[in-house]
N, C-alpha and C positions, 0 to 999 in steps of 0.2 A: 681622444684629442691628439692628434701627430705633432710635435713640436721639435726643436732643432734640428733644424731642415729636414723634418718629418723621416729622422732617424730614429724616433721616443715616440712611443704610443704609452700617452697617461690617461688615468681615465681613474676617475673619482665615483664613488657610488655612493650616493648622499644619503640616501633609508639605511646603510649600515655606517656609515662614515667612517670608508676603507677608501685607500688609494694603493691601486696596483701601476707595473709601470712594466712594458716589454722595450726590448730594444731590435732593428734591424742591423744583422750580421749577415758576413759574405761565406756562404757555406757552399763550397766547391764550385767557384764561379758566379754561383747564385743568389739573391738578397731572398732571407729568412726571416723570420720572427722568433725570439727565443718566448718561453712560456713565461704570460704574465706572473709577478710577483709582487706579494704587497711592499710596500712602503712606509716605514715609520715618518707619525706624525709628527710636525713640531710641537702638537702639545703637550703628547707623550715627552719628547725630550725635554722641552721648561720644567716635567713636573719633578725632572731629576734635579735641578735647583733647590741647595736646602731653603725649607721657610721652618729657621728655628723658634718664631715667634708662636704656632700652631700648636707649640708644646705647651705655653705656656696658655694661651688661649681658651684649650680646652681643658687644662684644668682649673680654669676660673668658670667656665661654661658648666661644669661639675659643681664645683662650688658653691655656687649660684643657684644651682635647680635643686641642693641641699636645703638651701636655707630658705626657699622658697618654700619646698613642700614636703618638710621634715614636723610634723605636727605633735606625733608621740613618739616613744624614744622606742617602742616597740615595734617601731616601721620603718629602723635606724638601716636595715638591709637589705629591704626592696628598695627606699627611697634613692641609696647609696649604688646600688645594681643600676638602678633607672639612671643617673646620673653618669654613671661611665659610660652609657650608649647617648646621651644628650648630645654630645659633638654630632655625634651621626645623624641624627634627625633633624641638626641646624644646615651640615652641610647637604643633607637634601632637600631640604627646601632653596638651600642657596644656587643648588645646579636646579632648580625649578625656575628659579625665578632669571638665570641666567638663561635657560632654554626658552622662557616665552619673552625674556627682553629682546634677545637677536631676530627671535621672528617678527616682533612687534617694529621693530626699527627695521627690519629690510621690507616690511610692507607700507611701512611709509616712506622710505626710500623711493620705492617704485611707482607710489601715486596710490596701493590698493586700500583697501578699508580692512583692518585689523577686528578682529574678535577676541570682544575682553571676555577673561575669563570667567568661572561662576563660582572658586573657589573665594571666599572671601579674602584668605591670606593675599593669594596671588593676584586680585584683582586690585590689590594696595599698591601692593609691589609694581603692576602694570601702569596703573594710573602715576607712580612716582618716575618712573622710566619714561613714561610718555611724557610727560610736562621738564623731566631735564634735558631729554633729546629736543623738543621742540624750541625749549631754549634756546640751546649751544646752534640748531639751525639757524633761528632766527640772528644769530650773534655773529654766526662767520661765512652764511651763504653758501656751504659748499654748493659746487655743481658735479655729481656725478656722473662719472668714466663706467665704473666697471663695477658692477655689486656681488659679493659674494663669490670672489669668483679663486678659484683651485690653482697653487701653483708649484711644481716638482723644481729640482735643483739637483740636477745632474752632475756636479762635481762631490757635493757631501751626503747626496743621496738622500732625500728626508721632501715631505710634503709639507700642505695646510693650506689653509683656504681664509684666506682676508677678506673682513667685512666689505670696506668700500676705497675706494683708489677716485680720488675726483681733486677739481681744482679750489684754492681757494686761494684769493688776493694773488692769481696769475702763477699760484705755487702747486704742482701736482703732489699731492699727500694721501698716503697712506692711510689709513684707519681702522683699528681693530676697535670693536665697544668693548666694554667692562663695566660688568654689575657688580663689579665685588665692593666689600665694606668697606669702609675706615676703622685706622684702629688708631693707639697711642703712639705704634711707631710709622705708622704711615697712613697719617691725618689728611691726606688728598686722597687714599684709597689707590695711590698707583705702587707696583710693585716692582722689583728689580726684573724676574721673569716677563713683564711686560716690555721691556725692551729688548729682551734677547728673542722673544715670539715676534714681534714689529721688525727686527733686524734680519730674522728669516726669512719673515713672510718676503722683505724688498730685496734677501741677494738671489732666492729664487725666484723673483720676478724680472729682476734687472739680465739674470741668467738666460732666464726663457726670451727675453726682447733682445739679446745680442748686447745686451749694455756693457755689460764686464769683459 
């Protein structure tokens, strides 16, 4: 994709979800292409955001799968060994359930018919996702612009690709999903890294449209 009056050749490769980005230079009179290179994501950079609350989280998640399935006091260091890996096992379920909600909603986004899954876990998880998405539809009518779609930022150098960009009550907005949890300190489930990913995604957009 050529952008900034087709001086930037970006170009997103969705099966790895890499973005590389060449630029046109004048090399002895000549316009050139320097060799594509990749580009750091913005969600790589969000994840440099501390989330000191992860500390405490997972040693409750420890905890927790302790006192669930500590039966005899002889199975005090398997049960204890399993437990230190339990964060890990919630958080891949939690990047499961995040990977089949964004396909689930950009296929309804588009009109298509989505495929619920046959894992029981995730097929909970999908049917919860579907019925809040259709909500929130039905509550603010977006009409979308653009879905999914890839944006670079040539002044700070850094990509990512936002969910959907459409109108609602005459206002064009932004929209990234999030399937993530609530917890005790952030009982709506939105995060501070949620605005600074949202704040990227629109100055590399506004960047690429001439806005800024």
């Amino acid at each position: 994709m050529l952008i900034y009056e087709d001086t930037t050749d970006f170009q997103f490769n969705e099966a790895e979800h890499k973005y590389t980005v060449s630029f046109k230079v004048n090399d002895d009179k000549k316009d050139v292409w320097t060799t594509p290179r990749p580009v750091v994501g913005v969600t790589t950079i969000c994840n440099i955001i501390s989330k000191d609350a992860l500390i405490g989280w997972s040693a409750k998640v420890a905890s927790d799968y302790i006192k669930k399935n500590l039966k005899d006091i002889k199975d005090v260091v398997k049960v204890s060994d399993e437990a230190k890996r339990e964060y890990i096992n919630i958080s891949k379920k939690g990047k499961e359930t995040g990977t089949i909600g964004h396909e689930l909603i950009e296929k309804l986004l588009k009109g298509d018919e989505p495929t619920p899954p046959e894992d029981k876990f995730l097929l909970k998880e999908y049917s919860s996702i579907k019925n809040a998405f259709e909500e929130w539809r039905d509550d603010f009518q977006p009409e979308p612009m653009t879905i999914e779609q890839a944006v670079y930022c040539k002044t700070h150098d850094f990509a990512g690709t936002f969910d959907l960009l459409c109108n609602i009550n005459d206002k064009i907005t932004l929209i990234d999903f999030k399937t993530t949890k609530t917890s005790y300190y952030n009982p709506d489930g939105i995060y501070a890294s949620n605005f600074a990913q949202l704040g990227a995604y629109m100055l590399g957009l506004e960047e690429m449209l001439g806005c800024l």
